[in-house]
C-alpha positions as CSV (number, residue, x, y, z in Angstrom):
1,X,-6.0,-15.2,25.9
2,X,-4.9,-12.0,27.7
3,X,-4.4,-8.6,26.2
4,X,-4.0,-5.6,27.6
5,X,-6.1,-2.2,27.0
6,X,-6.0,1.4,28.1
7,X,-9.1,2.6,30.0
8,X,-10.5,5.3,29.1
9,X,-8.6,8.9,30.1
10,X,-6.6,7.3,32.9
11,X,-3.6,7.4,31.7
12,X,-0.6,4.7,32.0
13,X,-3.3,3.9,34.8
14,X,-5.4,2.7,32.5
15,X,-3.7,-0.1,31.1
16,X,-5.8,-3.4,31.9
17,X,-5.3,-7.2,31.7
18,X,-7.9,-8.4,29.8
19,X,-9.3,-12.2,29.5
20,X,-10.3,-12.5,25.5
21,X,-11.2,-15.3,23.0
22,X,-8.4,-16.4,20.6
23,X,-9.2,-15.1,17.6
24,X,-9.2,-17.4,14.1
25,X,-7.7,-16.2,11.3
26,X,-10.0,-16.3,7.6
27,X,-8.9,-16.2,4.6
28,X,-5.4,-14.9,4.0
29,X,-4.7,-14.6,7.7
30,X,-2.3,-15.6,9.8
31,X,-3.3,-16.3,13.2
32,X,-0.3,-15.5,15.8
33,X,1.3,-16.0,19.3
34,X,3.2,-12.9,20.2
35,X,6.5,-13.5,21.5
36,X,8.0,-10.2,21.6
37,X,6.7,-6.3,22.1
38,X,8.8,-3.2,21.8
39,X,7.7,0.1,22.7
40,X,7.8,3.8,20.9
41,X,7.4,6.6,22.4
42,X,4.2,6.6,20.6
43,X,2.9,4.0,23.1
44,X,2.6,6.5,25.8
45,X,2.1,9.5,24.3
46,X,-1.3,8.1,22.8
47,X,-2.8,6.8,26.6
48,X,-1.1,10.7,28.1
49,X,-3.2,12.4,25.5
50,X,-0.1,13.8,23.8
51,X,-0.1,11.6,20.5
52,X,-0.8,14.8,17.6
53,X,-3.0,12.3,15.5
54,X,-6.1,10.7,16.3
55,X,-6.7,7.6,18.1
56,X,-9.0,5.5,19.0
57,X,-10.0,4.9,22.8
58,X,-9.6,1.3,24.3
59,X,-7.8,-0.3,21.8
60,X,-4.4,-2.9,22.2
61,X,-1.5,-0.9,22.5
62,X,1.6,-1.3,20.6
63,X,2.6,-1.3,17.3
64,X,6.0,-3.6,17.1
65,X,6.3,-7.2,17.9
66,X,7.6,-11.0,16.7
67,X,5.6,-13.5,17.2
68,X,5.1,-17.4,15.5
69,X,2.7,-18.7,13.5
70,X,0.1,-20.6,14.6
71,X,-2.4,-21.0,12.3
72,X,-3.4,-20.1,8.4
73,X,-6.6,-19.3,6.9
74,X,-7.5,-20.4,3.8
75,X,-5.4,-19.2,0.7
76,X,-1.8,-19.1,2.6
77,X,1.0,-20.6,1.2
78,X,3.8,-18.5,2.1
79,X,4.1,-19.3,5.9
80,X,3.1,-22.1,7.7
81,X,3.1,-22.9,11.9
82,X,6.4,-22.0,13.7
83,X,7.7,-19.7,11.0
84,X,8.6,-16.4,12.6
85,X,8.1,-13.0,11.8
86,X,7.9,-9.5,12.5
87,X,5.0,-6.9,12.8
88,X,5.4,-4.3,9.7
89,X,4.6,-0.8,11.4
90,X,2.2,0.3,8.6
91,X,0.4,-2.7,7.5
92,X,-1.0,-1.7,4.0
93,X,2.0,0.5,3.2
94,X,4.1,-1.3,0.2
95,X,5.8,1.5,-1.6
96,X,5.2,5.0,-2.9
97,X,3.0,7.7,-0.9
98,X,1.8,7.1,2.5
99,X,-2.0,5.7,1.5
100,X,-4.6,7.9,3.1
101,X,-5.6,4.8,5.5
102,X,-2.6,5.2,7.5
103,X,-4.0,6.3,10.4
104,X,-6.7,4.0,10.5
105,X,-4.4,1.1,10.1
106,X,-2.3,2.0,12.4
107,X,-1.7,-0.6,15.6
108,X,-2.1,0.8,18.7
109,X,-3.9,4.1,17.5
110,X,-6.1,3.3,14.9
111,X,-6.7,-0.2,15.5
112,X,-5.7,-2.6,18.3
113,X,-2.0,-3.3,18.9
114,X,-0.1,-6.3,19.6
115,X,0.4,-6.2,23.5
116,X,-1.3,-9.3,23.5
117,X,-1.2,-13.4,23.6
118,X,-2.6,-13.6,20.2
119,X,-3.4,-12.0,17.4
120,X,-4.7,-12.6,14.2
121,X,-3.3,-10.4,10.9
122,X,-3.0,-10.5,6.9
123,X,-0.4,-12.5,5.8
124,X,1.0,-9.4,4.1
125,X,1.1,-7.4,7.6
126,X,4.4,-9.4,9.1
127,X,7.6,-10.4,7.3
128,X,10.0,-13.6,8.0
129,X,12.7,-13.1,11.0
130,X,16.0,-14.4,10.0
131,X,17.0,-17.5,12.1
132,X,19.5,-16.0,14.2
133,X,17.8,-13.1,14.9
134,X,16.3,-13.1,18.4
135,X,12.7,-12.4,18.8
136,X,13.1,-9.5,20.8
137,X,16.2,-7.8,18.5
138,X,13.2,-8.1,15.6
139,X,10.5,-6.6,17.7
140,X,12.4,-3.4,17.8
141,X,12.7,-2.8,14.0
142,X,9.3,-2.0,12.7
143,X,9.0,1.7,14.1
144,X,12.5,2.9,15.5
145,X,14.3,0.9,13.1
146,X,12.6,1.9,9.8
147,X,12.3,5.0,11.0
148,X,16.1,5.8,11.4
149,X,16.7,3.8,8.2
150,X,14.0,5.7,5.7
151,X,16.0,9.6,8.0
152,X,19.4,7.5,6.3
153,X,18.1,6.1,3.0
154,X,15.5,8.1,1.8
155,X,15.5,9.9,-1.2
156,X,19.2,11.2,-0.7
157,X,20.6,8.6,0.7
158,X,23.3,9.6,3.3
159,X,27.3,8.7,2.0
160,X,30.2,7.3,3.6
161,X,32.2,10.4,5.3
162,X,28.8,12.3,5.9
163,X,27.9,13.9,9.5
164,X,24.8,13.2,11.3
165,X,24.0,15.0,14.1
166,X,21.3,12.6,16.5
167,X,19.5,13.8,19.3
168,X,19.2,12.0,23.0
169,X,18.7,8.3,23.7
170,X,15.8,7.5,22.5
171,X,15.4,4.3,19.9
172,X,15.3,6.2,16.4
173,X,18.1,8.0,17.9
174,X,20.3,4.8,18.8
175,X,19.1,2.8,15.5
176,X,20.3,6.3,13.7
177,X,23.7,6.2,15.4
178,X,24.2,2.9,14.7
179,X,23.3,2.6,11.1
180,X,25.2,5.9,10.1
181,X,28.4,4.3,11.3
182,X,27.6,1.1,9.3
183,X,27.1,3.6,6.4
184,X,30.6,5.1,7.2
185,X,29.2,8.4,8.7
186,X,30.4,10.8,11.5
187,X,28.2,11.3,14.0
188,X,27.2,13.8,16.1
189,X,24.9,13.2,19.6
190,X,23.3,14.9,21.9
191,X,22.5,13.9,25.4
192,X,21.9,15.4,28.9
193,X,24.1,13.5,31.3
194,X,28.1,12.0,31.0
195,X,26.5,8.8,32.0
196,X,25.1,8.5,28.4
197,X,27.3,10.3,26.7
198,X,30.4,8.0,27.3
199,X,27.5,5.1,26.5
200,X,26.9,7.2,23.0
201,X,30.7,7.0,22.5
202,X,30.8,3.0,23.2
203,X,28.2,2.8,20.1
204,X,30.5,4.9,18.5
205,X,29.4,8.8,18.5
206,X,32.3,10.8,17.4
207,X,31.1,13.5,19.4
208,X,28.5,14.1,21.9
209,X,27.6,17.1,22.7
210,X,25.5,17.8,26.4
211,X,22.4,19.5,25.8
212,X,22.6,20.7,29.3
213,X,25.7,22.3,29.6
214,X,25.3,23.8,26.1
215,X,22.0,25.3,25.8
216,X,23.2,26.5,22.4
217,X,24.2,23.3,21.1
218,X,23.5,24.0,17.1
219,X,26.4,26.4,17.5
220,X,28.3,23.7,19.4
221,X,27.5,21.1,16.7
222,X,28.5,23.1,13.9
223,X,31.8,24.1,15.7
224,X,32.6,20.9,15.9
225,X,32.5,20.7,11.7
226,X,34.2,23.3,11.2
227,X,32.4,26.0,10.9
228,X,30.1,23.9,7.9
229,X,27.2,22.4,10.0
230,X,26.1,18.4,9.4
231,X,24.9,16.9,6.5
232,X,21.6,15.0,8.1
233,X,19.9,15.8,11.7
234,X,17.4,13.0,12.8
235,X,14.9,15.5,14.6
236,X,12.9,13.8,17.0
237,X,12.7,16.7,19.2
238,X,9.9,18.9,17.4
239,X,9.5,22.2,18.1
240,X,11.6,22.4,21.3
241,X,14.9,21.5,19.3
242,X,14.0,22.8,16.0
243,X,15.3,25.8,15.7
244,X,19.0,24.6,17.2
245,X,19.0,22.0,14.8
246,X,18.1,24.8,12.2
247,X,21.3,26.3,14.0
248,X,23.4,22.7,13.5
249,X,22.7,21.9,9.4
250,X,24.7,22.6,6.6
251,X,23.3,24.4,3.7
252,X,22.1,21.6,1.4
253,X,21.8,19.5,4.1
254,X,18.5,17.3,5.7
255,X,16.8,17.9,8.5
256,X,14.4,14.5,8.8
257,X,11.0,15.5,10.8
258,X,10.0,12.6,12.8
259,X,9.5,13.1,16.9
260,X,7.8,15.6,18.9
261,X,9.3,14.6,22.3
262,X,8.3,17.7,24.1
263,X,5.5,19.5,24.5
264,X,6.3,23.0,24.0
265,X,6.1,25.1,21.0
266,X,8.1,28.2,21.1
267,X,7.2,28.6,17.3
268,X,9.6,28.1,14.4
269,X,12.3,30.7,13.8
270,X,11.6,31.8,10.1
271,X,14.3,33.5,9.1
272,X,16.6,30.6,10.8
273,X,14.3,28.0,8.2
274,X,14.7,30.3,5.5
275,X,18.7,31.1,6.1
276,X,19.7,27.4,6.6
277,X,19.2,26.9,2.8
278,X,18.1,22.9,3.9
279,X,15.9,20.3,2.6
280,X,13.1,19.2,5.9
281,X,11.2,16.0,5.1
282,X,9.1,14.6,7.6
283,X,8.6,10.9,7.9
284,X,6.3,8.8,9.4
285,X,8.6,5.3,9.5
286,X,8.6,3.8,6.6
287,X,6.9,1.3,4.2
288,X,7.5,-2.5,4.4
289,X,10.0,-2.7,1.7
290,X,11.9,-0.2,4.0
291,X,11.3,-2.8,6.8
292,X,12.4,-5.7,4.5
293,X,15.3,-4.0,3.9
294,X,16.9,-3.2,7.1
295,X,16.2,-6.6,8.0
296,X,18.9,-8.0,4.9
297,X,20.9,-4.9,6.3
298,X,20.4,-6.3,10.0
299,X,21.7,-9.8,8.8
300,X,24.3,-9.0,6.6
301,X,26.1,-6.2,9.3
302,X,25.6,-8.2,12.7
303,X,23.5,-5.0,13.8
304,X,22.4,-5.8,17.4
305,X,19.8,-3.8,18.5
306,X,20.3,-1.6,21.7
307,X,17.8,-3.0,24.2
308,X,17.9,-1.1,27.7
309,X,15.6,-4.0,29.1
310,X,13.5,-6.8,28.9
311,X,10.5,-6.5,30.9
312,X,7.6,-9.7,31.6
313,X,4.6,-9.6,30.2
314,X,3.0,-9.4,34.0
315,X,4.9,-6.2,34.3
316,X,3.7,-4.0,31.5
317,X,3.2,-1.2,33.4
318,X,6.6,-1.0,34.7
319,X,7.7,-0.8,30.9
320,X,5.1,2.2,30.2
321,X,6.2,4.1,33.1
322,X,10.0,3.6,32.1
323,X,9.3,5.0,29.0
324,X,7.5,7.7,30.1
325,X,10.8,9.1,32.4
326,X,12.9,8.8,29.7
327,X,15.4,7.3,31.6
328,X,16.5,4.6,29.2
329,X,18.7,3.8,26.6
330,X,17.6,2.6,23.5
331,X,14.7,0.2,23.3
332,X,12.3,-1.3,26.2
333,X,11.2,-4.7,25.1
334,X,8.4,-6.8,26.8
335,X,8.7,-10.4,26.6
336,X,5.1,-12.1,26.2
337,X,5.4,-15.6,25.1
């Protein structure tokens, strides 16, 4: 089978075509041909040097995918060959506190990914794609599209007539959009160019405000409320934007931790964490019932997933260094099988 790996500290460089054995699954494994990747910004960010947790060198990137079923092992009874399903971003994550293997489970940083031909998995790792889904909508809802629905549905679930204020293009920032306006939100977006602001408003942004023009934009965003601030920012950012979006909240309001985008840290402003009199809770995506759940959500709304392209396995590359320029919007999907 092929697979690709990073080499090393070469960067995007360093991704490789690999010629591997096709591995066979044991008992209660599932044995798998990829069909579909999506990428996080995760996915370059490890290979750059930039990821802020630890990661393994030489491993399989990626961490979302669909793929069909191949083969079982021994003691599988729930799928059989050409079921469908989806990666679940954390693979031994059911419910309650992130488990303290996290990191070490992790695809694409901890252990190898799923930019491959095959793979093999516990049968608890994936979860059944609904029929019409396509394979390449699913592939995009294991990171992005848990993570924007665990910012939404967390422990305060965000109400109908509630503001969320998203930030750029990105995928949590589109799945976030989206969802919010299923939930009966307002939302707020930022974005650097008119180009993608009048594509925000065709997904149905209320408001966008241009990071660009408004260096200030918290005071922009709460202008546009009224004076009040939002009820929920999606901050995937990090310390470049956090202090405007300190700027944009309302008090008793969320600010959801998840990105660190940029690279610089000007520091927090204190008094502007203390004064906002907000909740912050930092996520890292969600569990699978989180991912089973947007799924039913997925199917019962008609929510299509915003995919900027669909790139050929051959051309992997081209999908890294896309992702890297931040150029896109939405999700970059790589087509494998």
């Amino acid at each position: 089978m092929r697979a690709y790996r990073f080499r090393g500290s070469a960067g995007l460089d360093g991704l490789e075509l690999h010629d591997e054995p096709v591995p066979s699954p044991q008992r209660g494994e599932l044995l798998l041909r990829v069909t579909a990747v999506s990428l996080n910004y995760r996915d370059v960010a490890i290979p750059l040097g930039r990821y802020v947790r630890d990661s393994k060198p030489g491993l399989i990137p990626c961490s979302d995918a669909a793929a069909e079923v191949v083969a079982v092992g021994p003691g599988v009874t729930d799928y059989r060959p050409g079921d469908r399903v989806v990666s679940a971003f954390h693979s031994r994550w059911f419910g309650g506190p992130l488990p303290a293997t996290a990191n070490s489970d992790s695809y694409g940083s901890g252990q190898d990914g799923w930019l491959t031909e095959y793979k093999v998995v516990s049968r608890e790792a994936v979860l059944p794609i609904p029929q019409e889904m396509p394979d390449e909508h699913a592939a995009t809802l294991p990171c992005a599209g848990v993570t924007a629905w665990n910012a939404l549905n967390g422990p305060t679930p965000v109400r109908a007539g509630q503001t969320v204020l998203t930030l750029g293009t990105g995928g949590v920032s589109i799945f976030a959009l989206q969802l919010a306006k299923i939930l009966g939100g307002r939302v707020v977006a930022t974005t650097s160019s008119a180009e993608k602001a009048a594509r925000l408003r065709e997904l149905g942004a209320d408001d966008v405000v241009n990071y660009r023009s408004h260096p200030e934009w918290g005071t922009q965003v709460r202008e546009l409320t009224g004076g009040r601030g939002v009820d929920r920012v999606i901050e995937v950012g990090g310390p470049a934007t956090i202090n405007q979006s300190l700027r944009a909240i309302a008090t008793g309001g969320e600010v959801t931790l998840i990105g660190f985008l940029s690279e610089d840290n000007p520091g927090i402003d204190y008094f502007a964490l203390r004064g906002a009199g907000a909740i912050t809770r930092s996520i890292t995506v969600g569990d699978r019932t989180q991912l089973h759940e947007l799924i039913r959500a997925a199917a019962v709304t008609g929510l299509t997933p915003v995919i900027d392209d669909v790139i050929e396995f051959a051309d992997a590359k081209t999908a890294f260094e896309r992702l890297r320029d931040g150029k896109h919007i939405g999700k970059l999907v790589i087509r494998v099988g």
